[in-house]
N, C-alpha and C positions, 0 to 999 in steps of 0.2 A: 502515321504522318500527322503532323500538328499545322492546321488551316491557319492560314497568315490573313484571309479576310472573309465575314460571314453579309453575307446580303441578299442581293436579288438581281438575277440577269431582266431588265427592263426588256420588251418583246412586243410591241405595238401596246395591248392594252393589258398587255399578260405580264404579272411577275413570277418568275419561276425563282421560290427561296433556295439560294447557293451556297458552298463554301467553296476557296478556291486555296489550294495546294502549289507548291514548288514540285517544276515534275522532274525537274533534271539535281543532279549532286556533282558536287567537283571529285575530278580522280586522283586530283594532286595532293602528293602525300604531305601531311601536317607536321610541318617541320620547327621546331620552336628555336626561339633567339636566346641564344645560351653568353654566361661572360665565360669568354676564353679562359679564366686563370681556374677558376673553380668547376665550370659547367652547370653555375647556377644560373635561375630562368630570372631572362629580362622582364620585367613588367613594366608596360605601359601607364603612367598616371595621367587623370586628367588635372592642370596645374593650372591656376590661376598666373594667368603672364605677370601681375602687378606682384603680388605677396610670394610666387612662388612654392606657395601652399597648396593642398592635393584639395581638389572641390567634391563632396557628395555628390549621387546622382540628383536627391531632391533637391538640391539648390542649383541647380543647372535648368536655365532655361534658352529657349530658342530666339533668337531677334536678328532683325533687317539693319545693317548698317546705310543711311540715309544722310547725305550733307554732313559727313564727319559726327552723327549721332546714329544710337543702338534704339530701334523702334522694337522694344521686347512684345513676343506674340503670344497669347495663352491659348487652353485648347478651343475654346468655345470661338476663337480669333478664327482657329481655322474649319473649323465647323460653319460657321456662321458663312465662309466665302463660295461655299458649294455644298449647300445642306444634304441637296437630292444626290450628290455624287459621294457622298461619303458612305451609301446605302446601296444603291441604285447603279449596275453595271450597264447603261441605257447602249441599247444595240439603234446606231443611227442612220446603218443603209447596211444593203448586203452587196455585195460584189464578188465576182471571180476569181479567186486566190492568185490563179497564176499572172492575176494582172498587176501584184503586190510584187517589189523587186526586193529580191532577199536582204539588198544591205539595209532594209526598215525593219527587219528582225533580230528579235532579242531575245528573251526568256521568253520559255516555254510554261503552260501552270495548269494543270488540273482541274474540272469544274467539277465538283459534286452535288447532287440535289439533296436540301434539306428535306425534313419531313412535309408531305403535301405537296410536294415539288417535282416528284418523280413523274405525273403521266405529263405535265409540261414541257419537261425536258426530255424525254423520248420522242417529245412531237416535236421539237425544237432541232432536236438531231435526226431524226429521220427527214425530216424538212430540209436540212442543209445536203444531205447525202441524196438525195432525192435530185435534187436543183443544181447540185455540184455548186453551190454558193458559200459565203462566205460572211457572218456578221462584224460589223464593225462600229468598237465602243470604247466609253472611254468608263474612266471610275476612278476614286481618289484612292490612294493606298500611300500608308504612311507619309500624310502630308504633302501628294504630289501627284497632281492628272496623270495617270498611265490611259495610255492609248493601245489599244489591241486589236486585235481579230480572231475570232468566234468561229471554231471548227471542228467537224468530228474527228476524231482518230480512231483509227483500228476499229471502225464500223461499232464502236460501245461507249465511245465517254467523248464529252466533250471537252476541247483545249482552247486556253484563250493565251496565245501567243503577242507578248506585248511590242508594240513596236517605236518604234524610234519617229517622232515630231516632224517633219521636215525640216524647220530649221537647225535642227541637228545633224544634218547633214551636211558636211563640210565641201566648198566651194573647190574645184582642181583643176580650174583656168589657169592655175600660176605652175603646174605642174608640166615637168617637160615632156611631151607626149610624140610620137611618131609623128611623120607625117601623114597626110593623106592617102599619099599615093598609092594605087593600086598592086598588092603580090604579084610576082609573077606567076601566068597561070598553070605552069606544071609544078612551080611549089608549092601552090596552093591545092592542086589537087592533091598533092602527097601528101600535104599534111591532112589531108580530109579523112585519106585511107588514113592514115594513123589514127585517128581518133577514132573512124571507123572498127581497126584493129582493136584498139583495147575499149570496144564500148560495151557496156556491161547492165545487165539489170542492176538497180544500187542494191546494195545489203550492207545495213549499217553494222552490221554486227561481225563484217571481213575486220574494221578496223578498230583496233587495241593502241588505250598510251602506254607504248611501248616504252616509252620515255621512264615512267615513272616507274612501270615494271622491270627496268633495269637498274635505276636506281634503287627500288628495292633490294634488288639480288645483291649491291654492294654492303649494303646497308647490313644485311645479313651475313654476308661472309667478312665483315669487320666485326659484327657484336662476337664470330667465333674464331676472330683474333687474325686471319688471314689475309693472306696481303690481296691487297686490290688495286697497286699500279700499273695500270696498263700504258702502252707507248699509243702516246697521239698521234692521230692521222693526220698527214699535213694538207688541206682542201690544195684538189686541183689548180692550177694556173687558169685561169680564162683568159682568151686574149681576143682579138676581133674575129668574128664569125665572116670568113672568106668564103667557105660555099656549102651554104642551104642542104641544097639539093642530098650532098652525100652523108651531112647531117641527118638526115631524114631517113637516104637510105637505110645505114645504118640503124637509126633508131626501129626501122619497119623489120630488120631483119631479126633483132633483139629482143623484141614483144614477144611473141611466143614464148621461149622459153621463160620471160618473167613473168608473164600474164597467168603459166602454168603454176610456176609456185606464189604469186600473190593466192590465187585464188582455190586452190586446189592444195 
């Protein structure tokens, strides 16, 4: 794996030297933009809007559009605005993970200890495993504060999952939401037994993109010339939900049988 940034996780008075990794990969398969006549490959140019003409990468720089003007930045621009964070992953408080709500998560990333770094970061994670705590920090990476949290995984390495600003959080007052009102209470109990029904220790590793692994399988029976029209399925009609209750039933009666083949 090739480290996307080298520094230091900041630790009260302690710096432990890091590098930090991408821990997750995409499963979607790499599909290129071909022209229909030929099946030759699209290439994207970068083109100046004015001339029309393709721009090198060394004459491309970055800038702020300001009052109908381009305020261009160089690098030492953005150096200069968070000198310590372009170095320095400073851990600013610790907290209890499960009090972090999932939609503030984002990438996931690997912390490795550089050299000299290693009985720091053992005590850094046994500390958080210890305390069932959780550090939270911020750091510049490719030009832009990411904000995270600092935790071990699988009891041996430490993860800095980056998370999402709050203001990035979008507003859903304007969205049309249920009422208030209270379930009724024996539908509500039924749906409890159903969740009851199919609750499960997680294992992430039940679920596969099947998606894409099927798309492959066409992929393959066309490179060996074979037909692959299948007839569409037409989605169900949905029409107004008149009664719950046997909704439910039903669904309670059905689990079993699928819960056996999800999972078994």
């Amino acid at each position: 794996m090739r480290a996307i940034w080298n520094g230091a996780i900041g630790f009260g008075l302690v710096n432990i030297p890091i590098k930090i990794y991408s821990a997750v990969e995409t499963s979607k398969l790499d599909l290129d933009m071909l022209d229909k006549t030929d099946l030759s490959n699209i290439r994207l140019k970068r083109v100046n809007e004015k001339t029309g003409k393709e721009v090198k990468w060394e004459n491309i720089v970055k800038g702020f559009l300001k009052e109908d003007q381009y305020i261009v930045l160089e690098e030492e621009d953005f150096e200069a605005a968070m000198p310590e964070k372009n170095k320095i992953l400073s851990i600013d408080q610790f907290v209890n993970e499960i009090e972090i709500d999932s939609i503030y998560f984002e990438v996931p990333y690997y912390i490795e200890p550089q050299k000299n770094g290693e009985n720091a970061y053992r005590l850094l994670l046994s500390a958080l495993e210890d305390t069932h705590m959780a550090g939270i920090g911020t750091f510049v990476l490719r030009d832009q504060e990411v904000l995270g949290v600092i935790r071990p995984f699988n009891n041996e390495i430490l993860v800095f999952n980056r998370l999402r600003f709050h203001e990035e959080i979008r507003d859903y007052s304007d969205l049309k939401l249920p009422s208030q009102k209270a379930p009724k209470p024996a539908e509500l109990k039924m749906a409890k037994s159903l969740i009851n029904q199919l609750s499960q220790e997680f294992d992430p590793t039940v679920y596969q993109d099947t998606y894409s692994a099927a798309l492959l399988k066409i992929i393959d029976k066309k490179a060996r010339g074979k037909n692959t029209r299948t007839k569409r399925s037409v989605p169900e009609k949905r029409g107004k939900v008149i009664d719950l209750m046997a909704q439910l039933r039903a669904s309670l009666q059905g689990t079993s049988s699928k819960k056996a083949a999800v999972w078994h």
